[in-house]
C-alpha positions, 0 to 999 in steps of 0.5 A: 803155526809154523810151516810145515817142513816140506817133504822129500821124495825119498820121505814119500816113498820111505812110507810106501810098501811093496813099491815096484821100481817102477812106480818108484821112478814114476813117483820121483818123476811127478815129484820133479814135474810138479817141483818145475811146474810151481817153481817161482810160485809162493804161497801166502805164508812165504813157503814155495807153492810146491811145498803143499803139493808135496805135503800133500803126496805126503799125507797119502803116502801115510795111509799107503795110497798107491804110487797113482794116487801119490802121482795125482796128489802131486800133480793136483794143482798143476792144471789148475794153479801152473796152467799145465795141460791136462793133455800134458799129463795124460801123455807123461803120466796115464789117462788115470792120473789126468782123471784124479787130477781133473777131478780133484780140480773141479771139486776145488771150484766149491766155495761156501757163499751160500745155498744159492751160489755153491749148491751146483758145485756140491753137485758136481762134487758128489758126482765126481767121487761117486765116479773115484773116491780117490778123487775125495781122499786127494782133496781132503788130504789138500784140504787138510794142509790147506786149513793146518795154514789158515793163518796165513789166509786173510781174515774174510776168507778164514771163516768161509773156508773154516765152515767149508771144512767143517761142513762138508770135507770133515762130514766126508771124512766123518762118513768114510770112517776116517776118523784121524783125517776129520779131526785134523780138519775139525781141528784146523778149523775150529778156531777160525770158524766158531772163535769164542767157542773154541776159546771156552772149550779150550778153558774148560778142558785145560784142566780136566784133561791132565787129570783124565790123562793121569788117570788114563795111564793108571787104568791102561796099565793096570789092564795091560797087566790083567791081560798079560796074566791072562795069556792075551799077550802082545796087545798094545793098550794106549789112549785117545784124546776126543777132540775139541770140535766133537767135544764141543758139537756133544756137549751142544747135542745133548746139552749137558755138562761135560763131567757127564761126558764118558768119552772125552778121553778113551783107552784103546785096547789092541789085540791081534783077533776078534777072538781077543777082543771078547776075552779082553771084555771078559777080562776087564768086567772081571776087574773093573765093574761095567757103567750098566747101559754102556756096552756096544758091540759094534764088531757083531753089528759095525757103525754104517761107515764100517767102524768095529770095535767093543765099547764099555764104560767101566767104573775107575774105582776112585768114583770115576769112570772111562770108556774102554775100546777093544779092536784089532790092528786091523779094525784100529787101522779101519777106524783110523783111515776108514775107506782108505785102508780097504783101499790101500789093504786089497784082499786077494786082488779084490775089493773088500766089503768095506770100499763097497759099502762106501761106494754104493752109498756115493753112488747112492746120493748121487742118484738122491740128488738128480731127484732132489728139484730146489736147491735149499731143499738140497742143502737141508735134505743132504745134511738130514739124510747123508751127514746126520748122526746114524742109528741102524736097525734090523729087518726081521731077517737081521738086515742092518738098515741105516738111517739118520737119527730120529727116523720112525718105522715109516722112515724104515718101510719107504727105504725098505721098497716104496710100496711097503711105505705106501701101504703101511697098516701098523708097526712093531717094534722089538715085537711089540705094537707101536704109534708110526710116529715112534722113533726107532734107536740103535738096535731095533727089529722093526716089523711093518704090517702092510694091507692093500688098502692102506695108503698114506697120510698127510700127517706122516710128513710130520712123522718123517725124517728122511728126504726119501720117505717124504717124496714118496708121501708127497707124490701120493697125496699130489696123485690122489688130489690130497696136496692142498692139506699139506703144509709146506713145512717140508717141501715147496710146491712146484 
């Protein structure tokens, strides 16, 4: 890979808008401290060190981050790499910058040698971004030019810092919503950390894609026409590649053969309101049949990283199938850049719903894991709880509960109140009675029937999936003297 040109100041500011002269001149002065402060220093490829801190100000200024955090990404490794004191900066530059930068430093003493040695690392890392998410999106956009860079990295660090990215920065990205940012990371490092893998995905899809892309741009055509005679005009129709890694973790996932995959090229649908987007459904079943099974309102009932838009698999009419996506530019820009754009987008000098939802959840796991005792437990149950896959569900009154796949009504009660989870007596599920140990899908009404009386079991530990539910039981059967029928398959005994 070629190095990345490295960017101007007047490129940076080009991408902002509504930028006050003010933050203007404050840019182009952090972007000649940091020019000074890494001068002399080469990276590994040959290029000036100062090179990636401007390719990363770069990045952030491509999702419309404000000129602080353009100033912090900057300024992200002058502590740390230019031995510039944080004291320095605070006086040049404000206590907010020294905050995003100290913070972004710290979360660069992570590294991936094993559960033992980086566990106390990961929690200060959710520490960090439950105190400023800023501090996540300017790591993961240095992350990003990092891991575009891999080849200049010697050959024993490539794959630690490739299952680093994909473990945890690319999982971040993944559950902030931001879609475009996880598959640079997926991408950069899939290669390096999964070699021989990435090479037969990289066979298999060659010649399927020329022939799903011909086919694409036939169908998106023909579906701008139909929504032009239709009086919904101005949508913008294009279509999306899924990249290699997801390809690759789908197929492994459900284990079956990719001509059984619908999504691995996708047209988007754009139009300007959500009133569009039914009519574009509406429009597009009139024409092409629907595949009966793959229709998902994710508008009505969003993904728990805030994702919306209307999904439907239709039949080509040559005997193969596509999945369409129908969105606004708003909800594109959201799936795009997920937790950024609400950031970047403030309604009425407020934060949206979106960065809130976001936010809690950090918040959230940053109080999970003070509880969570063993470090390998923290490992397995951070993956299990915080990245797995998602479904959600809804209470009686159509909350939305969010859980991680293969969760079961005993999951849901615990997460709804302890003491619903302690007394549960029987489940329904889409109003009809069901064993505890059923596992709840993607739109579910869960019902839990409690009585005073009941109280939980030990064979619940085998029917649970979140770290939550599994303490609660446990703590239980410790307090009442029933621990000793426990396995220790979940949890090891202090």
């Amino acid at each position: 890979m070629k190095n990345l040109p490295c960017p101007t100041v007047d490129e940076i500011l080009s991408l902002l808008s509504d930028l006050s002269k003010k933050d203007s001149d404050f840019i182009k002065k952090a972007y000649l401290f940091a020019e000074k402060a890494h001068e002399g220093q080469k990276r590994r490829s040959g290029e000036p060190y100062f090179c990636h801190v401007a390719v990363t100000a770069h990045s952030l200024a491509t999702i419309n981050m404000d000129a602080t955090v353009i100033i912090a990404g900057l300024l992200h490794d002058s502590i740390e790499d230019a031995s510039v004191p944080p004291e320095t900066i605070e006086r040049e530059f404000g206590k907010t910058v020294r905050f995003l930068v100290e913070g972004v430093t710290k979360l660069g003493t992570i590294k991936y040698r094993g559960v033992e040695r980086h566990v106390e690392s990961l929690r200060k890392f959710f520490i960090a971004i439950s105190k400023d998410i800023r501090v996540l999106i300017i790591k993961l956009a240095d992350r990003m030019h990092n891991i575009q860079t891999l080849e200049y990295i010697p050959q024993e660090k490539q794959k630690r810092l490739a299952l680093e990215t994909l473990e945890i920065h690319a999982r971040l990205a993944d559950r902030f919503g931001m879609s475009k940012w996880k598959s640079i990371l997926e991408d950069g490092a899939f290669p390096y950390a999964y070699p021989e893998e990435y090479e037969k995905m990289t066979a298999i899809i060659k010649t399927k894609r020329v022939i799903d892309e011909k086919n694409a741009k036939k169908i998106y055509r023909s579906i701008q026409k139909e929504l032009v005679a239709n009086d919904i005009k101005n949508a913008r129709v294009d279509y999306r590649v899924k990249n290699l890694y997801s390809l690759w973790k789908k197929l492994k996932r459900k284990n079956v053969e990719i001509n059984k995959v619908y999504d691995i090229l996708a047209v988007r649908v754009i139009v300007k309101s959500v009133e569009d987007c039914y009519r574009a459904l509406g429009i597009i079943h009139k024409h092409w049949r629907p595949v009966p099974g793959r229709i998902k309102d994710y508008i009505a009932v969003p993904k728990p990283n805030g994702y919306r838009s209307l999904h439907t698999t239709i039949f080509r009419g040559d005997g193969g199938v596509i999945e369409i996506q129908i969105r606004t530019e708003e909800m594109h820009r959201e799936a795009q850049y997920g937790i950024a754009s609400h950031l970047s987008y403030k309604e009425g000098g407020t934060k949206s719903n979106g960065i809130k939802k976001s936010t809690e959840w950090i918040k959230d796991l940053t109080k999970w894991q003070q509880e969570v005792a063993q470090s390998d437990d923290f490992l397995k149950n951070l993956s299990m709880d915080f990245f797995n896959r998602r479904v959600f569900v809804f209470t009686p009154h159509g909350d939305v509960i969010d859980l991680p796949e293969g969760s079961t009504p005993i999951d849901f009660a615990y997460t709804i109140h302890s003491n619903i989870g302690d007394h549960i007596a029987g489940a329904k599920i889409n109003h009809k009675l069901i064993p505890l140990g059923t596992e709840l899908k993607n739109g579910d009404i869960v019902e839990i029937e409690t009585k005073k009386n009941a109280s939980p079991k030990s064979k619940w530990l085998d029917y649970t999936k979140t770290t939550i539910a599994k303490r609660h039981i446990r703590a239980y059967l410790e307090k009442n003297d029933l621990i000793e029928i426990i396995s220790n398959k979940f949890f090891k005994k202090k």
